[in-house]
N, C-alpha and C positions, 0 to 999 in steps of 0.2 A: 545398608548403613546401620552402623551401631546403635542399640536403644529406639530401631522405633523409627518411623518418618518424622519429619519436623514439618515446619510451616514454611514456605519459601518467602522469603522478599526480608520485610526489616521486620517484623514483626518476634518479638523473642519468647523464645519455647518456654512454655511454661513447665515448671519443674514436676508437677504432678503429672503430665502428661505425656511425661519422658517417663517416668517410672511408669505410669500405665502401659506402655507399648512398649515397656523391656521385655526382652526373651527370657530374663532371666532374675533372680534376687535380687537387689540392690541394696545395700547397709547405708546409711547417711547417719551420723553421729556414732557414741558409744552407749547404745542401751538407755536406760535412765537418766545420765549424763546428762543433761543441759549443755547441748554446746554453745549458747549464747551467754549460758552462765560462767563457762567454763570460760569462753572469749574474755567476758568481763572482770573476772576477778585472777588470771595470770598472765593476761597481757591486754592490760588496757593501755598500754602503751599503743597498740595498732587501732587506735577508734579513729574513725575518720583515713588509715591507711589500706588498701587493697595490696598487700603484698602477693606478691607471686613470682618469687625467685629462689624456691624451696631446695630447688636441685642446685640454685650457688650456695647458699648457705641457711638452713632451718632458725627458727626461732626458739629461746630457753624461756620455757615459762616461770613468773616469779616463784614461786613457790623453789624452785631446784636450786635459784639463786640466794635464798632466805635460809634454806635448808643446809647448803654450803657454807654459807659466810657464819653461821651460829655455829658449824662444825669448828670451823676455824677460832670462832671466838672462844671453844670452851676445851680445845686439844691445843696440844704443844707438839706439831710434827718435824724432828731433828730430820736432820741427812741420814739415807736408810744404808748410806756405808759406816756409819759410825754403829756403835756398841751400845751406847745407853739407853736411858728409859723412853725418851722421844722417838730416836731415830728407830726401836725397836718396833714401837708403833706404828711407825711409817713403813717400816719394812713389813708389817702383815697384814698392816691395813692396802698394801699396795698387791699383796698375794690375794687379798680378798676377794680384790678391782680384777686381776688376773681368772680367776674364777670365777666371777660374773659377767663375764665376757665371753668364757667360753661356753657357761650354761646359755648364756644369748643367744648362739646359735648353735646348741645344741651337739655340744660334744663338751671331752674333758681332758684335763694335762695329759690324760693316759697318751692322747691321739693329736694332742696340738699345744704346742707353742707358742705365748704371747711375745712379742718383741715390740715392745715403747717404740714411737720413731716422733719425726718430729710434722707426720701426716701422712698424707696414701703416698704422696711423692716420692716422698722420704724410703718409704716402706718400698716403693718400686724400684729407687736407686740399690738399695740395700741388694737385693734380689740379683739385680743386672752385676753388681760387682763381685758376689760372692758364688754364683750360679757356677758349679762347674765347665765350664765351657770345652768345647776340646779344639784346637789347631788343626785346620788341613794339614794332613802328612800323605806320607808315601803308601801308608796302611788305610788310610782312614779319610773321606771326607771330611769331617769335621763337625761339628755342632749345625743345629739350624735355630735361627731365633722367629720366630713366626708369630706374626701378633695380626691381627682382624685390625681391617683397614679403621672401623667405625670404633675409633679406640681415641682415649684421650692422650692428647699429648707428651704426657708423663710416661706413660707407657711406650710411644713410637720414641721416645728417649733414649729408652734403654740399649734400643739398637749403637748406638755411639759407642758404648762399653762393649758391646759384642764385635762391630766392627775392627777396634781397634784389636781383639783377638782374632782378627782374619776370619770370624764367623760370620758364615753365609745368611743374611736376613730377607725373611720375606715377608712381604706385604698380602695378606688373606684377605678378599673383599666377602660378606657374608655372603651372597649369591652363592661363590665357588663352595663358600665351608658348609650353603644347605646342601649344595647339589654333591660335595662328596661321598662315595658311594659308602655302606656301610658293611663292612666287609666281617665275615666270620669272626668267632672266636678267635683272638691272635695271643699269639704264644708272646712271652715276656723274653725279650732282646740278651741275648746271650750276655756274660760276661765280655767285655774289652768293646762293647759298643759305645758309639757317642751318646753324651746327652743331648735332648733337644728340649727346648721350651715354647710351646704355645702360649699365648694373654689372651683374653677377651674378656669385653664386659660382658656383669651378667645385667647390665642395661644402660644400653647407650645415655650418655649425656647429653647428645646433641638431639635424638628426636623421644627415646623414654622408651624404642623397640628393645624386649627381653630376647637374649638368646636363650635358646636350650641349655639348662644343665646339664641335660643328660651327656653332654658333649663331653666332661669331663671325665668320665669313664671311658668313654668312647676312644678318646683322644690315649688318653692312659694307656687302655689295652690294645692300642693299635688296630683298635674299628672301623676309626675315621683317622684319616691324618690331614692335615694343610699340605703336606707336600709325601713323595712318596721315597721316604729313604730308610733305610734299616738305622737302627737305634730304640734308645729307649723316651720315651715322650713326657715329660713331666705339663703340669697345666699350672700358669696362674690365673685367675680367676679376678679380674678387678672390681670386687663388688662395692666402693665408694658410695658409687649412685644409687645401688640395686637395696642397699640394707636400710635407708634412708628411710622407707616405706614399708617395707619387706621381711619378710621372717626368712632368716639363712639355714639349713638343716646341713650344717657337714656333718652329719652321723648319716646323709644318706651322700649328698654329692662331697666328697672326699678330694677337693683341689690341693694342689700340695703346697701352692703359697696364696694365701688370701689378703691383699691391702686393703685396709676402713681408714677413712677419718669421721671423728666423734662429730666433730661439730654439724657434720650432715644429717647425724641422727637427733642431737640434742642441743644444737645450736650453741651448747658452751661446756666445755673450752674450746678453743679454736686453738692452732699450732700445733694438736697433738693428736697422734694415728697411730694406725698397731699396725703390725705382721703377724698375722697368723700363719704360722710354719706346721705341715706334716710334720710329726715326730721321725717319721719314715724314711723323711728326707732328709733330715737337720745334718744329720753325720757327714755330707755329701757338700756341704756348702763349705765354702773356702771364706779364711780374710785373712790379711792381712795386716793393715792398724789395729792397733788395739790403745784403747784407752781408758783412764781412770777407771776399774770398777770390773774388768772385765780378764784380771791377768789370777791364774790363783799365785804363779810366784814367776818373775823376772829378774834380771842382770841388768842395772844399768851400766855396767862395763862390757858385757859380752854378749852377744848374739845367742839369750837364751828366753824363752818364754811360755811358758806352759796354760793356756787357754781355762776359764772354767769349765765345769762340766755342765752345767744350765747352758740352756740354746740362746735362752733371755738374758742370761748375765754373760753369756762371750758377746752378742752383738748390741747390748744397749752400752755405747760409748761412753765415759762419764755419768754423773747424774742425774739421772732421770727427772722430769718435770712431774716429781711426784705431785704437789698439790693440784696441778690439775687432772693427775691420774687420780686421785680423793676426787675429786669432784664427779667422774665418770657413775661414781657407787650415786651420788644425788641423782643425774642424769637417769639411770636407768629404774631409781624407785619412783623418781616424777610419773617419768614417761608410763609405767604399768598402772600409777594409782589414777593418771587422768585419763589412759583409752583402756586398760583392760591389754595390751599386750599388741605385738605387731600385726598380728593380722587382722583385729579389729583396725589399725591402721590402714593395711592393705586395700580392705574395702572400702573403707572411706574415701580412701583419696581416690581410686579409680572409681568410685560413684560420682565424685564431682570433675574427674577429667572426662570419662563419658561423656554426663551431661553438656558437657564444655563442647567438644569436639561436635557430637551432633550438631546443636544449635550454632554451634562456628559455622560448621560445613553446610550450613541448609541457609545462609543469607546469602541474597540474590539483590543483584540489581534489578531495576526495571526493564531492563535489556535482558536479563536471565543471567547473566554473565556472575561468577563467585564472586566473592567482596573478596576473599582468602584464597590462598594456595597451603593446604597442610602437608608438612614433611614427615612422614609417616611408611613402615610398612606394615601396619597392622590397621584391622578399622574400630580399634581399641573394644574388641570382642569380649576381652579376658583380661584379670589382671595378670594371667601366666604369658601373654606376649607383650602386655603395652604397660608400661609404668603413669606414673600421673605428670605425667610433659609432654606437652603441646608445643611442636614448632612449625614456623609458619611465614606466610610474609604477606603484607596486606597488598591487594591490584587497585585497581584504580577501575573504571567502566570499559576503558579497552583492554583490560589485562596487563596493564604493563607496569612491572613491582616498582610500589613506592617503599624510599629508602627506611631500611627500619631505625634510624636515626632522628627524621620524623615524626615516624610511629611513635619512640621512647620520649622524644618529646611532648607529644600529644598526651601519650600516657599519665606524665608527669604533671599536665593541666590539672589532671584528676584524681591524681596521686594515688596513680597506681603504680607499681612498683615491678619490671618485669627486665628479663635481659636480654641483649641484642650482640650481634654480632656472628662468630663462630664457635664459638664456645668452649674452646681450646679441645677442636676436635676438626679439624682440617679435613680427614680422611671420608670423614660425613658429610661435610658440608659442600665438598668439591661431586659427592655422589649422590644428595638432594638436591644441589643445584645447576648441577651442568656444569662444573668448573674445571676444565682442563687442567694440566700442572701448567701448560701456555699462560694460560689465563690468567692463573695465580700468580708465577714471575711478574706477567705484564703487570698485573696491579700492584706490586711490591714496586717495578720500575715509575709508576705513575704516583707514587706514593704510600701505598697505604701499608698500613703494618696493621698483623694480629692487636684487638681489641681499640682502634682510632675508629671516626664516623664516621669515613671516606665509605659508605655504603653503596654506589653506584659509579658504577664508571663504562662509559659509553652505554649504559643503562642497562647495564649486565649489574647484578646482585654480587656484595660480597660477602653477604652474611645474610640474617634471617632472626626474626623475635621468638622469644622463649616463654612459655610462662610453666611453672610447675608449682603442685599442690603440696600442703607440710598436713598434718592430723590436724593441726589446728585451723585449718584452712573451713571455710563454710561457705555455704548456695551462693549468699549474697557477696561475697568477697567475684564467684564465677559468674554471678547478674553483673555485679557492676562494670566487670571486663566486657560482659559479651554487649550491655550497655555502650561504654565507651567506643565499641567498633563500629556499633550501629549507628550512632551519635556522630563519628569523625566522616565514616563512611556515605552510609544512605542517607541518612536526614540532608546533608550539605549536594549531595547530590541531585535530587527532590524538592532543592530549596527550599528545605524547610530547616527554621535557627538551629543551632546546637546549644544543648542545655548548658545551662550558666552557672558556674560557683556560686551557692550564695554563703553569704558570711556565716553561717552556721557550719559550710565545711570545712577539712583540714587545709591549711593553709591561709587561708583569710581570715584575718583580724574580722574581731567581735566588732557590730554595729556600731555602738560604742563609741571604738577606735578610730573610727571614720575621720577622714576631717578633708580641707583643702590645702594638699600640700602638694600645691604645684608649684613652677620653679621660682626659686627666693630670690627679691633683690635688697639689696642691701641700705636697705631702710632697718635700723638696727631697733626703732622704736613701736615696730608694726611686729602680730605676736602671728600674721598669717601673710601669705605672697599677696602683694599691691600685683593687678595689671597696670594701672597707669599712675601706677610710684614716680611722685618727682624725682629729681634729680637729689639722691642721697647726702645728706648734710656728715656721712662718718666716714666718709670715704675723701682722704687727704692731696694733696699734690706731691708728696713725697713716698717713694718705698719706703720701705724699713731697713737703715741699713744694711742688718744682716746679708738679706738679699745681694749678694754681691755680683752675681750674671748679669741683674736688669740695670743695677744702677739707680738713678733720680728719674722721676714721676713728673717733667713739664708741664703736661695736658691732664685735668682732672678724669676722672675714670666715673663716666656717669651711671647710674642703675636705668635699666629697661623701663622705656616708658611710649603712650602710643605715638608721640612724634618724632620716636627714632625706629617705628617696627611699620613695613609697610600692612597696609591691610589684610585680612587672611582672603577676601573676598577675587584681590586682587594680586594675592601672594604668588600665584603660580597658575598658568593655563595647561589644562588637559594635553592640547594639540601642540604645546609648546610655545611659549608666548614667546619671539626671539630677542628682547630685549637684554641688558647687559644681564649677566649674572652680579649676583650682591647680595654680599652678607645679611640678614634681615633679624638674624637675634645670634647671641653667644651665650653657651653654657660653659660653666664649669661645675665638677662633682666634686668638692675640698673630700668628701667622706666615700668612702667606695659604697656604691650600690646605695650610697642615700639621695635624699632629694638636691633636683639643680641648684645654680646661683648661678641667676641671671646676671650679666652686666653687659651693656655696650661698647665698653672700653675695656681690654685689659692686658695687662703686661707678660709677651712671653717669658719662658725660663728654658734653659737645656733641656727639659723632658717635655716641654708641652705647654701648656696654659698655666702660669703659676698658680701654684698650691693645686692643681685638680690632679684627685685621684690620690692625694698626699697623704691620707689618711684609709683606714680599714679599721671596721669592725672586727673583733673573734673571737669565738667562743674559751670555755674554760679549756681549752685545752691548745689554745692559742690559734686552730685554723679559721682562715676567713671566710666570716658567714655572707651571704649574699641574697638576695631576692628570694630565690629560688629555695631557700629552706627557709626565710624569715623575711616575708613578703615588708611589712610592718618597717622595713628599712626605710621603704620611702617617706613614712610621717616625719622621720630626724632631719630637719632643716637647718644645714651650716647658712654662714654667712661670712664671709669675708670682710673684717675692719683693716685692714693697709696701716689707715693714721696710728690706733691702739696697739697695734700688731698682736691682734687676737682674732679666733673664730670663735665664732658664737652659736649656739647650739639650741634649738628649739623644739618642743613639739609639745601638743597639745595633752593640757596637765600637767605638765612640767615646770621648771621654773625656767628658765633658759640660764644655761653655766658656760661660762668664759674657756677657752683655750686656748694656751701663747702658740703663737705660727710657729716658732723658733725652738729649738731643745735648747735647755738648760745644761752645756755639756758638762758642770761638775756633778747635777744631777740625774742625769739620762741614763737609763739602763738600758743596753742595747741588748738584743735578743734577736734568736732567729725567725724567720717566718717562710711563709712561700705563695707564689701566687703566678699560677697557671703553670706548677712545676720547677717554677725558677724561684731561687733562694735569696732572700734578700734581708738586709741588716733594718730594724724595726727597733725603735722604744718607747716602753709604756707611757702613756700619756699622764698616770698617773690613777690615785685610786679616788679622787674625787668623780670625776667622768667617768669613770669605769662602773661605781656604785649610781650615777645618774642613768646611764645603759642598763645596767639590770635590774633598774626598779623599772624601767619602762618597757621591758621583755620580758621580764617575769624570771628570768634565771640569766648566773653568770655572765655577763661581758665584760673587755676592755677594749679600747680604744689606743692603737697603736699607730704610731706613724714612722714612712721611712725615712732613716738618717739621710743626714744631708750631704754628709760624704762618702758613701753607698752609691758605686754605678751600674745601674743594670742595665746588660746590653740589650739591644733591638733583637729578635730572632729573624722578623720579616726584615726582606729585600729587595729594595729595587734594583732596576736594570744597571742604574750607575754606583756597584757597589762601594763602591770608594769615596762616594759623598756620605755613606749612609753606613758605613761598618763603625764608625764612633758614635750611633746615634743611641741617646739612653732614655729609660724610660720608668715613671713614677709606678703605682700600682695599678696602670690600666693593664688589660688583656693582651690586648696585639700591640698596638700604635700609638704616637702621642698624641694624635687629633681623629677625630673622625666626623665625615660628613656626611650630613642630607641634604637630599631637595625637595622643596616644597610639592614640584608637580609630584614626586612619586608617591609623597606621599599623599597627596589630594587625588590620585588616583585609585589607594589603593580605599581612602576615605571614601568615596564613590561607592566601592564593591562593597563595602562595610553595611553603609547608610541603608543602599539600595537590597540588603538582607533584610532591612527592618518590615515587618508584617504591615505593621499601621500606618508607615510612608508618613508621617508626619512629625516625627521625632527628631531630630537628628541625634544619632548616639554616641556619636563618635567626633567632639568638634575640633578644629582643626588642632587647637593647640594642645590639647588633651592628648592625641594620637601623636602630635612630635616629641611629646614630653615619653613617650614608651620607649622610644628608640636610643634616648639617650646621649643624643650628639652635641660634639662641644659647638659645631659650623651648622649654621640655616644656612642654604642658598636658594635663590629665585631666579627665576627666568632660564628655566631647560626644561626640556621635553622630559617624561617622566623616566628616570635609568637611565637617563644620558647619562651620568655621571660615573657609569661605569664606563664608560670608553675612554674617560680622560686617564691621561698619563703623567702628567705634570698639571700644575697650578700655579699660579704668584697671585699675590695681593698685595699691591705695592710693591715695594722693593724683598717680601718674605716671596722665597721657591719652596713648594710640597714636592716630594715624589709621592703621587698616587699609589700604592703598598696591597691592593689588591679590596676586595668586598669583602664587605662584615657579614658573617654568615651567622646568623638570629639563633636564639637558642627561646623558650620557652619563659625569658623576661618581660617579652613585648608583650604578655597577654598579660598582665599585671597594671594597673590603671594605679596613677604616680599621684593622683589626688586621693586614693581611697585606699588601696594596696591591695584590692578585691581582683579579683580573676577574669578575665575573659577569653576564653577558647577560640574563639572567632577573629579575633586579630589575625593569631600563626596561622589558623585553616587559610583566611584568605587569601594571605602574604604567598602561603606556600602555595595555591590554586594558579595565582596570580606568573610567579616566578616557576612555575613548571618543575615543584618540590625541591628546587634549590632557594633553600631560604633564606637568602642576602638581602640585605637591604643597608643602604649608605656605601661608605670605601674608608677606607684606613689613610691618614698623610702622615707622611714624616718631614721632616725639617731637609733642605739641601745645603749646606755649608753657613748657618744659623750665624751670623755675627751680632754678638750681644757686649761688643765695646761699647755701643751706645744701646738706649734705649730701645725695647722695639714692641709694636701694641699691633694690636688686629681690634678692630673695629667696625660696629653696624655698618651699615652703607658702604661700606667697600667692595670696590668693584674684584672681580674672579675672572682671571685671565685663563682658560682651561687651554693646554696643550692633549691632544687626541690620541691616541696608540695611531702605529702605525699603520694596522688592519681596520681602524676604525673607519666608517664613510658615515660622515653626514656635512654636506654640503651648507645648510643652512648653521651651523652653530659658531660660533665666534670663539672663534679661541686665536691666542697669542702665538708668535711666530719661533 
C-alpha cells in the first residue's frame, strides 16, 4: 500500500505518520507560502466548505478576478476583426494569450497551433469533422477511429462523425493498449495510405489513472498500434484532466491534436478551450463552413472561397470570446505567483491524494471487512501513474454498495462537496464496476439516465463517488472527508453518535438566529407558534372573492389547538394500533421551504391545499433558494388571514410585513422562473418584502409568487391516468399533498431517542421530528409504512390517487425550530429503510369537484384502498 501501513479500524491516520513511512518525498504546500494564508486571503469564500470536485471544475482565486476586472476597467478592448485603436489591442493582446499557452506547455507557434473553441468538447468535435478521414474503397480499407475505452464521452462522440463516413471504429480497453506488443523501429506509411486516429486520456476522469505518454510516439511511428492495419497513425491526446494538475512538455510528447479547457486549470472563465493543432498536421485537416473572420476573400454569388492562411484564423468561426481569452493572461500569472508553477502543483495534490487513499483504504469494520471499495489501477505510487482522484463507493458491514446518492447526501450534511455518478465516462465505469452493455440497457429500461440518483437497481451500482484535489486544496479539507466516512460509516455502526453541526458551521445560522419556529397558526397577534392557540379571531367565514375554485367559507376554518390534535402519547402504536386512521393535524407551507401553518380546517383549490407552496423565495438571480443552501428559511413564519386577504410574514427581529394573497393584475410583473426543471409564469411580490428578505439574509432576495393563471402539469402518475393527466400543481416538488403517519414516524423516533448515550433526554420530540418531513396530512392509526401499500384514499366524499413515496433528500436533518443540522435523522431513516430513503407518499386529487366548497379537516376519518399485491389482513380500508 501507498505511503506506508496505516492503522486499521476508525481510527484516522495521522498525517505526520504517513509522511513518516513514505518511501519516498512528499511536497505539501508551496515553500514559504502559507497555505492557510493563502486559503484565507483568495478564497475565503470556501470557510466552512470542503470542496472536492476539482476534476469537475477548479476554483479562481480573488486575486485573478480583481486582477481581470481592473484590466477591464482601465482598457477599451474593440472586436479584434476591426482596424482601430481598441480592436488592435485586442488582436495582440489575444496573440499574447496565444503565446502563453504555448510556453505552458512548453513549445512555440513554430510547432503548434492555438485554435479558441468554445471548450475540450468543442475542440474534440472540431477534430472529428475536420480529421481527414478516408471511405472503405476497392483499394483501401479505409480509416480507423480508435479511442481507449476509459475515455470521456466527448471523445466516444466523435465516432458518430467517423461512422457516418463508413469509418471503421474501435473501442481499445487499456488492458489490450498495455499488453500491445511494441514492435521495432516502423517505417512511416507510404504515400496513398489511410489516415488513422488514436484518443486517449492522459488521465482518466473517472478513476485519475495516467496513461503512458510515451504512447504517443509509439503510436506515431507504428510501434504500438490499437489495431493492426497499414496506414499512417496520428494521436489525440485528451489532456482536459491531465493539465489540471500537470505540467504538459510537447517539446518532448509531440501529440498532433491536444484539447484543454481553461476552467479546469483556473476555474475561470468557463465556456472557453483550445485546440492545440501539430503544425505538421494543420495542412491535412479539411472543413467546410466557414464563417465570419475566417475567409481571406469570397463570392457571395458564386461558389468561391479562399480560406486564411493561419490554422487559428481558418477554424476559429466568427469572433472569438476574446475577453475571456484576456482573462486566460490573469489566470496563468495568478496561478505561478501563488504555487510557484505546475509542478509544485503536481506534488501537492498527489501528497494529499496519497494521503487520502491510504487512510481510505486502511478503515475497517469491526468485522475486518473495508468501509470502501477504491476504483483504481494504480496504488497511487507516483504522480506519473495516478492523478489526485479518488473513486470509490462506500459498503456497508456485509459488503454490499450503499447508493452514492446517499453518500452525496450525507456529504452535504457536512458540506462537503464531491461528485457522484459516472462521470460522463461510461466506458470506466462499466469496467470498475462489473457493468455489462446488458446491464446498462437494463437500467436505461428501468429508468435511469446518465447523471439522475437512480444509483442501485436490484442492488447492482450504477455509478460510484468522486472526490479530486485543485493546488489550493489542504490536509484538512482530506481530514474532514476521511472524518466524514468514519462518522457515517463506523461510529453509527459501533453505536456510537455522529458528530453534530454546531452553529458555528457552514450552514447553520449563528446562535443568535435561533428561535421557536415551529409550525404557525394563525393567531395573527402571537409574534411565535401557540401549541394550544385558541381558536383564531382573523380567520373569517368567508373566502376572498378572488378565489373563484373554492367559492364561500360556511364553516369557520379554526387554528390547531390541543382539543382538535389527538395526544402524541397516544398518536400512533408501534405494533399498529388498528383503529380508524384520522387526520390529527394539517399543514400548509404558503412560502416554499419556509416555516408550517397550522390549521385544522382548510379549503381546497386545483393544486392542493389553498395558497400552500404559492409562494418561493430567490435569489438575485431569480433561482429558488431552499433549505438546503439557506437552512435559515425555516425562521420566516407565513400566516394566512382569509378575512384581510393578506399573508403575513414574521421572524424574529423583524417587524412582521403584510402581503395581498392576490396579484394586482395592472401591477404584476410576470417573470419566468423554474422549479424542479419545470418552467413556470411568477411575479414579484414587490420591493418592500423583497428588502424585508435581504435585511434578514444578509444578501439579495425576492419573493415571488405563481400566477394564477399559469397551469403546471402533474409529471407523476397514477394508474388511472385519465383522472389525473389535468392534474396541476403550485410550486411543490412532485404532488399536491403529501402524507405521513404517525407510527412511522414514532418508530423511526424510537431509533432516534434510543442513540441518545444518557437515555434520559428525549431529543427528538414527537412533534419536532414531524415538523422535518414537511407534510401537509398527519395520520393515525397504521402500522408504521403501511402507508406505502395504499393505492387510493377518500376522506369524506375528497378520492387521492396514492402517486408513489417521497424519497428524502438531506432537508430532514434540518430541525424547523432552530434551522441547525442533524446528521442522525437521514443516517437513521436510511438504516431503517434499507438505504432507500422514503418516508410519507405523494396524493393527488381524482376528479376534484370544486362547484361547491370543499375542506379537509382534523378528525377526519382515512379510508385507504391497498395495491393489489399488498397483504395485510388486519388494516381497514374502503372497498
Amino acid at each position: 500500500m501507498a505511503g506506508g501501513a496505516a492503522p486499521r479500524g476508525a481510527e484516522l491516520l495521522a498525517f505526520a505518520r504517513f509522511r513518516e513511512s513514505s518511501k519516498q518525498p512528499l511536497a505539501y504546500g508551496y515553500g514559504p507560502r502559507s497555505l492557510r494564508e493563502l486559503r484565507q486571503r483568495e478564497f475565503g469564500r470556501l470557510a466552512g466548505t470542503v470542496y472536492l470536485d476539482h476534476a469537475g471544475a477548479t476554483l479562481f482565486p480573488q486575486s485573478q478576478l480583481t486582477s481581470f476586472t481592473k484590466d477591464l476597467m482601465e482598457n477599451v478592448y474593440g472586436n479584434p476583426h476591426s482596424q482601430n485603436i481598441s480592436s488592435r489591442l485586442t488582436h495582440d493582446t489575444v496573440e499574447h494569450v496565444r503565446y502563453r499557452i504555448l510556453a505552458h506547455f512548453h513549445t512555440s507557434p513554430e510547432d503548434y497551433s492555438v485554435i479558441f473553441t468554445a471548450g475540450s468538447t468543442a475542440a474534440l468535435k472540431l477534430v472529428a469533422e475536420a480529421f481527414p478521414w478516408v471511405s472503405p474503397g476497392p483499394e483501401s480499407g479505409g480509416s480507423r477511429f480508435c479511442y481507449l475505452t476509459d475515455s470521456h464521452t466527448s471523445v466516444v462522440g466523435m465516432r458518430k462523425v467517423a461512422m457516418a463516413l463508413n469509418v471503421t471504429c474501435v473501442p481499445v480497453r487499456p488492458e489490450d493498449m498495455r499488453r500491445a506488443e511494441t514492435r521495432g523501429s516502423g517505417a512511416r506509411a507510404p504515400d496513398g495510405q489511410p489516415p488513422h486516429l488514436f484518443c486517449y486520456p492522459a488521465q482518466s476522469n473517472f478513476s485519475g489513472t495516467r496513461y503512458p505518454l510515451s504512447w504517443i510516439a509509439e503510436v506515431q511511428a507504428g510501434r504500438r498500434g490499437p489495431v493492426a492495419v497499414p496506414g499512417r497513425w496520428f494521436v489525440l491526446l485528451d489532456a482536459a484532466s491531465y493539465v489540471s494538475t500537470s505540467a504538459l512538455d510537447l517539446s518532448v510528447h509531440q501529440a498532433d491534436f491536444v484539447p484543454i479547457s481553461f476552467y479546469k486549470i483556473f476555474g475561470f472563465p468557463t465556456g472557453l478551450g483550445a485546440l492545440l493543432v501539430n503544425n505538421r498536421v494543420a495542412p491535412l485537416l479539411r472543413k467546410t463552413y466557414f464563417g465570419g473572420g475566417t475567409a481571406a476573400a469570397y463570392l457571395a454569388g458564386d461558389d468561391f472561397y479562399i480560406p486564411r492562411r493561419s490554422v487559428a484564423e481558418r477554424f476559429e468561426d466568427g469572433t472569438i470570446s476574446f475577453l475571456d481569452v484576456i482573462a486566460l493572461k490573469h489566470g496563468f500569472d495568478a496561478l505561478e505567483r501563488l504555487t510557484g508553477g505546475m509542478e509544485n502543483i503536481t506534488l501537492h495534490t498527489f501528497t494529499l491524494a496519497q494521503y487520502t487513499y491510504t487512510a481510505l483504504s486502511a478503515l475497517r469494520y469491526p468485522s475486518g471487512a473495508p468501509v470502501v471499495r477504491i476504483y483504481s489501477d494504480s496504488e497511487f505510487s507516483s504522480p506519473e501513474v495516478q492523478g489526485p482522484v479518488i473513486n470509490f463507493n462506500v459498503l456497508d458491514p456485509s459488503g454490499n454498495i450503499i447508493g452514492y446518492s446517499q453518500v452525496d447526501k450525507m456529504a452535504s450534511l457536512y458540506n462537503i462537496h464531491l461528485r457522484t455518478g459516472c462521470f460522463c465516462n461510461t466506458g470506466a465505469c462499466q469496467r470498475h464496476l462489473g457493468l455489462s452493455d446488458e446491464m446498462v440497457k437494463k437500467h436505461l429500461e428501468a429508468g435511469h439516465v446518465c447523471g439522475d440518483n437512480v444509483d442501485l437497481i436490484d442492488g447492482q451500482p450504477t455509478g460510484s463517488v468522486r472526490i479530486s484535489f485543485g493546488y489550493m486544496s489542504t490536509l484538512e479539507d482530506a481530514q474532514a472527508f476521511l472524518t466524514f466516512i468514519i462518522a457515517m460509516q463506523l461510529h453509527q455502526s459501533d453505536g456510537q453518535p455522529l458528530p453534530q453541526t454546531t452553529p458555528g458551521e457552514a450552514g447553520a445560522p449563528a446562535e443568535s438566529e435561533a428561535q421557536d419556529a415551529g409550525p404557525a397558526t394563525v393567531d395573527r397577534c402571537s409574534s411565535s407558534p401557540q401549541e394550544d392557540a385558541p381558536t383564531a379571531s382573523g380567520v373569517c367565514n368567508d373566502l376572498p372573492s378572488a378565489v373563484d375554485t373554492v367559492g364561500s367559507c360556511p364553516l369557520p376554518l379554526m387554528a390547531a389547538g390541543t382539543q382538535q390534535v389527538p395526544s402524541e402519547k397516544a398518536a400512533g402504536v408501534l405494533d399498529g394500533g388498528l383503529g380508524p386512521h384520522v387526520i390529527t393535524n394539517i399543514y400548509l407551507y404558503p412560502i416554499k421551504s419556509c416555516a408550517a401553518f397550522e390549521v385544522t380546517k382548510w379549503p381546497l383549490g386545483n393544486q392542493g391545499l389553498l395558497y400552500d407552496r404559492s409562494w418561493m423565495v430567490v435569489n438575485h438571480n431569480g433561482v429558488c433558494l431552499s433549505q438546503k443552501q439557506e437552512p435559515r428559511l425555516c425562521l420566516i413564519q407565513p400566516f394566512i388571514d382569509l378575512q384581510q386577504k393578506v399573508m403575513v410574514i414574521k421572524a424574529k427581529g423583524m417587524e412582521p410585513i403584510e402581503v395581498p394573497l392576490e396579484e394586482n393584475g395592472e401591477r404584476a410583473q410576470i417573470c419566468q422562473s423554474k422549479v424542479c426543471a419545470d418552467r413556470v409564469n411568477t411575479y414579484n411580490c414587490g420591493e418592500k418584502i423583497s428588502s424585508w428578505l435581504s435585511r434578514f439574509f444578509g444578501r439579495p432576495c425576492q419573493l415571488i409568487k405563481q400566477s394564477s393563471d399559469f397551469q403546471r402539469s402533474a409529471k407523476r402518475r397514477g394508474k388511472d391516468q385519465s383522472a389525473s393527466k389535468t392534474a396541476t400543481l403550485s410550486l411543490v416538488n412532485e404532488a399536491q399533498y403529501l402524507l405521513i403517519n404517525r407510527s412511522s414516524v414514532l418508530e423511526l423516533q424510537q431509533q432516534l431517542n434510543a442513540s441518545d448515550e444518557n437515555g434520559k433526554e428525549e431529543l427528538f420530540p414527537m412533534k419536532d421530528l414531524i415538523s422535518r418531513f414537511r407534510a401537509n396530512i398527519i395520520t393515525n392509526g397504521t402500522r408504521a409504512f403501511e402507508e406505502e401499500k395504499w393505492d387510493e384514499i377518500s376522506i369524506g366524499s375528497l378520492h387521492f390517487q396514492v402517486s408513489g413515496p417521497c424519497h428524502r433528500c438531506q432537508m430532514i436533518c434540518i430541525d424547523q425550530q432552530t434551522g441547525q443540522r442533524n446528521q442522525n435523522v437521514f443516517q437513521k431513516l436510511s438504516e431503517r429503510r434499507e438505504r432507500k430513503v422514503n418516508f410519507g407518499v405523494y396524493l393527488m386529487h381524482v376528479s376534484l369537484d370544486l362547484s361547491s366548497p370543499r375542506f379537509l379537516s382534523v378528525g377526519s376519518q382515512v379510508l385507504p384502498v391497498l395495491k393489489e399485491n399488498a397483504e395485510h389482513p388486519d388494516l381497514p380500508a374502503s372497498d
